[in-house]
C-alpha positions in Angstrom: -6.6 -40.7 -20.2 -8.2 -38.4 -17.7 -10.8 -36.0 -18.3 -10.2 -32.1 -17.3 -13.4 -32.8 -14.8 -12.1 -35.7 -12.9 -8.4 -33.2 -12.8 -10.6 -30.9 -11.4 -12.4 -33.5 -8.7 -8.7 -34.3 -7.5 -7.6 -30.6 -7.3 -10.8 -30.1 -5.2 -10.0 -32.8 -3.0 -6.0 -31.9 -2.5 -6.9 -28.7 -1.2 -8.4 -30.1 2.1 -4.9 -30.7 3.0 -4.1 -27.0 2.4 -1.8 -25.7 5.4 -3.1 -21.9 5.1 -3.4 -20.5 8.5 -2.1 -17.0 7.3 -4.0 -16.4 3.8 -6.5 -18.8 4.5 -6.3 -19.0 0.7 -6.5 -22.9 0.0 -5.2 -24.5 -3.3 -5.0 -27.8 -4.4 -3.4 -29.3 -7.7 -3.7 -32.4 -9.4 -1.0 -33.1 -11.9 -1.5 -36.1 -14.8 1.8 -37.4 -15.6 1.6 -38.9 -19.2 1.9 -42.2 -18.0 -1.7 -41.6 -16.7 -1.0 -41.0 -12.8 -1.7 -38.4 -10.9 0.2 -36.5 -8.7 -1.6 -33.7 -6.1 -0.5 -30.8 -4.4 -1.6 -28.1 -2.1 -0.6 -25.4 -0.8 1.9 -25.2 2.7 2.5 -21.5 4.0 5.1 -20.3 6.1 5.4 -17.5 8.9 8.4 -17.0 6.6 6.6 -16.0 3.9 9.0 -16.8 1.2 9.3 -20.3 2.4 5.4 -21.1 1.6 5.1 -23.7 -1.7 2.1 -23.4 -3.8 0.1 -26.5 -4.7 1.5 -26.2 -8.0 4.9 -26.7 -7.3 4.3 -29.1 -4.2 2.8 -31.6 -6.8 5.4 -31.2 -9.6 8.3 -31.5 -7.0 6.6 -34.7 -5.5 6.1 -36.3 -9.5 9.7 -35.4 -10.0 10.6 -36.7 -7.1 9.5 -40.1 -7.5 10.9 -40.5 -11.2 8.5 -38.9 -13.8 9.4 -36.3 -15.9 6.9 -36.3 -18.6 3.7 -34.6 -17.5 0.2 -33.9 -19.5 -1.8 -31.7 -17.3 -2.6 -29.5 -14.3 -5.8 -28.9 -12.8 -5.9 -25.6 -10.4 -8.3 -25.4 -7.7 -8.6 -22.3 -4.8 -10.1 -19.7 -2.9 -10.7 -18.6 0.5 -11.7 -20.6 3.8 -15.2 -22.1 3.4 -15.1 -21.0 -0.5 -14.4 -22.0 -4.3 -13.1 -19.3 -6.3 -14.6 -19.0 -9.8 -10.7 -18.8 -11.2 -7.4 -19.7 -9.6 -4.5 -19.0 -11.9 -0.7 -20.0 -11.1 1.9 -17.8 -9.9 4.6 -16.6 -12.0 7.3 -19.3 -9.9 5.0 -22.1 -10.8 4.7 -20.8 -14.3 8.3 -20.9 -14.4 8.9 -24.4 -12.5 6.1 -25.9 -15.6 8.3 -24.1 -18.1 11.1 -26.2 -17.2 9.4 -29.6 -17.0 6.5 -28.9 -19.7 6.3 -28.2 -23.3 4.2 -25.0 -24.3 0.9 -27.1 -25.2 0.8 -28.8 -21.4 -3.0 -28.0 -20.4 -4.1 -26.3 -17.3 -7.1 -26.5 -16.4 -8.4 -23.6 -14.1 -11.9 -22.9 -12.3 -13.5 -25.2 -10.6 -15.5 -28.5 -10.4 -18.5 -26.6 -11.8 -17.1 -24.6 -14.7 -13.3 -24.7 -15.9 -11.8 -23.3 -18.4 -9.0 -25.4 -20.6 -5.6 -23.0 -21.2 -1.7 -24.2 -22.7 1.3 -23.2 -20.7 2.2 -21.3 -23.8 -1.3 -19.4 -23.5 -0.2 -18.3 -19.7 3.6 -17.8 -19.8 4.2 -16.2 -24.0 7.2 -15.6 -23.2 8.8 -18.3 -20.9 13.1 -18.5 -19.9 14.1 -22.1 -20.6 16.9 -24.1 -21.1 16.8 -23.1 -24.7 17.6 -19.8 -23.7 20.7 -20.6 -22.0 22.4 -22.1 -25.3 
């Protein structure tokens, strides 16, 4: 099992890879699947601005990708150029993308490598459209 702190160390270290060259907001992600390995992420913007990913989603999509399905929990990491932001909280879409591959008690962690703050999906998205809805 991993610890929210070392989450947090591999969230840190994602976001070097961050292509952000029109925000210059940088996130990484690191995302522990339950069969204890860990997926990262970071963000990729787009002159297109729709077709930017968050790191979120970039390391869901790459777990899912290569099989897993099952996943434990997220650690969040951003801020601007040269900067760690005290809290960096997903988007609605990547609230949305967990919702359909998490249960409500998947732990994010959000903050930093200093001080982080341990939330459940259910906690960030109350009210969350999934496939139960489409029954």
């Amino acid at each position: 099992m991993t610890d929210g702190k070392a989450l947090m160390a591999a969230a840190q270290k994602a976001r070097e890879n961050s292509y952000s060259p029109y925000s210059h907001f940088r996130v990484g992600a690191a995302l522990l699947t339950k069969s204890g390995k860990i997926y990262t992420g970071c963000n990729i913007e787009n002159a297109a601005y729709p077709a930017t990913v968050c790191a979120e989603r970039t390391a869901i999509f790459k777990a899912v990708s290569e099989g897993e399905r099952e996943f434990e929990a997220i650690a969040i990491v951003g801020g601007k150029e040269g900067e760690t932001a005290p809290f960096c909280a997903p988007c609605g879409v990547c609230r949305q993308v967990m919702a359909e591959f998490c249960p409500p008690d998947f732990t994010l962690y959000l903050g930093n490598e200093e001080h982080f703050e341990r939330y459940t999906l259910d906690m960030v998205l109350p009210f969350s459209f999934t496939n139960r809805d489409l029954s």
